[in-house]
Structure formats: structure tokens, C-alpha cells
N, C-alpha and C positions, 0 to 999 in steps of 0.2 A: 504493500500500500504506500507507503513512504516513497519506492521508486517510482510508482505512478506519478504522486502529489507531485515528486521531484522534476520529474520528467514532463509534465504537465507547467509546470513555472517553467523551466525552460525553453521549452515549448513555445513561451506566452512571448516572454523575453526577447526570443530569436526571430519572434515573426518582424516579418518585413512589411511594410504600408503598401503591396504590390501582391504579397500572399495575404494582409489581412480584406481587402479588396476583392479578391477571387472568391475567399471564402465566403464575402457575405454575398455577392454575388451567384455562387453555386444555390445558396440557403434561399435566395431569389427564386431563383430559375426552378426548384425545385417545387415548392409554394405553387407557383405561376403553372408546372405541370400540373398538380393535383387539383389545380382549379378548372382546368381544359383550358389556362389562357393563352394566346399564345407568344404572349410578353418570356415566355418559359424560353424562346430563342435570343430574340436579344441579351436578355440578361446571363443565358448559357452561351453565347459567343464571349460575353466580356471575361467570363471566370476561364471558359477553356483557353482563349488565346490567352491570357497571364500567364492562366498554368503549363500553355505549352513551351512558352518563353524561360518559365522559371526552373522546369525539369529539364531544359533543355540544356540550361548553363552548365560550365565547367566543373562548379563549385557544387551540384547537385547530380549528373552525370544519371540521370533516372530518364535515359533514352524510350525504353517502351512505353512510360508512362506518356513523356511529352509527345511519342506517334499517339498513344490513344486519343489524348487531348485533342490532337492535330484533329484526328478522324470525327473525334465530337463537334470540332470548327464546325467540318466540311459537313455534317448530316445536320447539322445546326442551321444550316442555311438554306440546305436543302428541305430543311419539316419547315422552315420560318414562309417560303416560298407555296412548300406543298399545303398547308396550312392556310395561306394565305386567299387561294383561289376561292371565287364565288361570281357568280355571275348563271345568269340562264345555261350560257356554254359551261362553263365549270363551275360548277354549285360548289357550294362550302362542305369541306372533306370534314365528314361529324366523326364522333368517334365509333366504334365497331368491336366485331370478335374478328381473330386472324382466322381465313379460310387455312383450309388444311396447305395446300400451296404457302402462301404466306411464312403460316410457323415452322414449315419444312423449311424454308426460306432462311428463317432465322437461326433455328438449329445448324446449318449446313454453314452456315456463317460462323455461327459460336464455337463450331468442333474446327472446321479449316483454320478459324483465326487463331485457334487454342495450338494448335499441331504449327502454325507458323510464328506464332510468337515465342515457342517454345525453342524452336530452333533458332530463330535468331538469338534468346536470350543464350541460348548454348553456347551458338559457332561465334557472338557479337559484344558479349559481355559477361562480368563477374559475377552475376547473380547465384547468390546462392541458395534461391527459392524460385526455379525457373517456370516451376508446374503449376503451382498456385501464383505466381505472376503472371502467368500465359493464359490460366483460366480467368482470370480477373478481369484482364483485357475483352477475352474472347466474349465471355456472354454477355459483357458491357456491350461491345460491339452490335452482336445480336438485340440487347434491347433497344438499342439508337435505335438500328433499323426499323422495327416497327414502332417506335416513340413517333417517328418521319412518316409513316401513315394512320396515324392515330388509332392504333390497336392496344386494345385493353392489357392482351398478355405484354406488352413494353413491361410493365411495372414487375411481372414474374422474374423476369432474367435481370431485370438491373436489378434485383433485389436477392437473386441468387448471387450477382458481383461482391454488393455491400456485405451479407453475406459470409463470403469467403474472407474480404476483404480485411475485414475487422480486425480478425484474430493476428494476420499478416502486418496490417498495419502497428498493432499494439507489440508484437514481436520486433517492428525493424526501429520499435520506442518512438514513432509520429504518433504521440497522444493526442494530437487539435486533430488532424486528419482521422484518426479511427475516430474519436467524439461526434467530427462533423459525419463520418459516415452512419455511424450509428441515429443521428439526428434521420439521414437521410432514407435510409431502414425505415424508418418511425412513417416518417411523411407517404413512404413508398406505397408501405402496407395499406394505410388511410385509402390514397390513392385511389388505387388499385378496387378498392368496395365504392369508391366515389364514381368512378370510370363505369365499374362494372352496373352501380346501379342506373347511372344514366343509358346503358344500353338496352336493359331491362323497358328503363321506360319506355324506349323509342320500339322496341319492340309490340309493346303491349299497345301504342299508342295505331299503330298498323295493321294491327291484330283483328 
């Protein structure tokens, strides 16, 4: 307990106006998903590009993390767009269940990106938790993608990320980061019965 508390001030201490920034940001973005708003991309582009800048530097060398971030940028912009359509031609994309396509989709995404982070963490760097690094990425990965069509299972697999995440995070002693994912667990689960009952409704309402 004492090394937590410990590790936790220092923690506090060491953060920078650039990580405390992302992180309130990320706590945005996250909010703003569980609400279906879709203020959940701007405010997730501000936190991922920080953090893809900030894992990217010298001084932190956490490469797979700042590609993940990266890949968050790029579906970020892409759900901000996908999200954005409305019109008689392109009606507004409401939220949904993934068709079996879809979550095959995503799965196939989760496992490839798991087998290729893994390797890169092997053949590319000194990781010494390659396989629960490589998972953490991957089903993250997997949930962007359907977060980017507004599919209720999103919240399943980034919450299988958080997750795994936690225990990994508190092990490499980033107490703000496992705290904030743990925060982000919390909001996820919510989510996820928020998501799911608005489809319920839309369902029943056509019914």
C-alpha cells in the first residue's frame, strides 16, 4: 500500500501540463462516448495526438503505444466524419448491434493486430510483456473499429483492453494511467447498458 500511495505522488509530481491535458481530455472523450455524443472525436483526437507525441519521445520510448494512439488519431477522424453524415442521401449513422460480418470484422482485426504487435514488440523492442502488450493494443484496435460505426459491442472489447490493461499498467508502476483506466472500465461498463438500451428502444419503436 505504501508503494502505491508512493508511486501515486510521484506519479502526480512527474506529470507534465501536456500528459495532465491528454488525460483530462481522454476522461472527455470518454463521457462524450457514453453519451452517443459525438464531441467523443474531437476531444479523442486532442488526448491521442498528445499521447502519440508523448510515447513517442526518447525519454519514454513506449513505440507500440504511440502507433496505437496514432491508429486512435486516424479512426478518430474517420467515426468524427462517419458520425457526422445526415442528410436525405446519408441519414444520420444511429447506433446498432454489429451484424455477424461486422464483429467477425472486428475479431479478425483484434487477433491479426495481436499476432503483429507481438512481433514487432519481439523482433523491435525490449518489452518484457510482449503478449499482454500486443493484446492490449489489438482488441483496442478492434473496438475503435466499431466505436467508427457506432456498434454497441465497441464498449465489449475496449473494455476487454482496460481490462487486461490495468493489472499491466499497475505492474510497469503508471498509477495515474491504471487509475485513469480503471475510471475508464467504470464509464465503459455504464456505456455499454446506455448504448444497449437505446437500441432496444429503436427496436421496439419499429416493432
Amino acid at each position: 500500500m505504501n508503494e502505491f500511495v508512493t508511486g501515486l505522488q510521484n506519479g502526480l509530481h512527474g506529470m507534465t501540463w501536456l500528459e495532465a491535458i491528454a488525460v483530462l481530455f481522454a476522461v472527455l472523450s470518454v463521457i462524450f462516448q457514453k453519451k452517443n455524443n459525438i464531441l467523443v472525436y474531437p476531444t479523442g483526437i486532442i488526448s491521442t495526438g498528445i499521447y502519440t507525441y508523448l510515447l513517442s519521445r526518447e525519454h519514454f520510448k513506449l513505440y507500440a503505444d504511440a502507433t496505437l494512439n496514432a491508429y486512435y488519431l486516424v479512426m478518430s477522424v474517420y467515426g468524427w466524419l462517419y458520425w457526422a453524415r445526415q442528410g436525405p442521401a446519408k441519414p444520420e449513422v444511429k447506433i446498432s448491434r454489429s451484424s455477424s460480418r461486422e464483429l467477425a470484422t472486428a475479431i479478425f482485426i483484434a487477433l491479426a493486430g495481436w499476432a503483429v504487435f507481438y512481433v514487432l514488440l519481439i523482433n523491435f523492442s525490449d518489452s518484457n510483456v510482449p503478449v499482454m502488450d500486443a493484446f492490449i493494443s489489438a482488441t483496442a484496435c478492434g473496438g475503435m473499429w466499431l466505436l467508427a460505426k457506432r456498434k454497441v459491442e465497441n464498449w465489449i472489447l475496449l473494455n476487454i483492453s482496460n481490462f487486461v490493461a490495468v493489472p499491466l499498467l499497475f505492474y510497469k508502476h503508471l498509477y495515474l494511467t491504471a487509475l485513469l483506466t480503471i475510471f475508464l472500465f467504470i464509464i465503459a461498463i455504464f456505456g455499454y447498458f446506455s448504448w444497449r438500451k437505446a437500441v432496444l428502444q429503436q427496436e421496439t419503436s419499429h416493432s
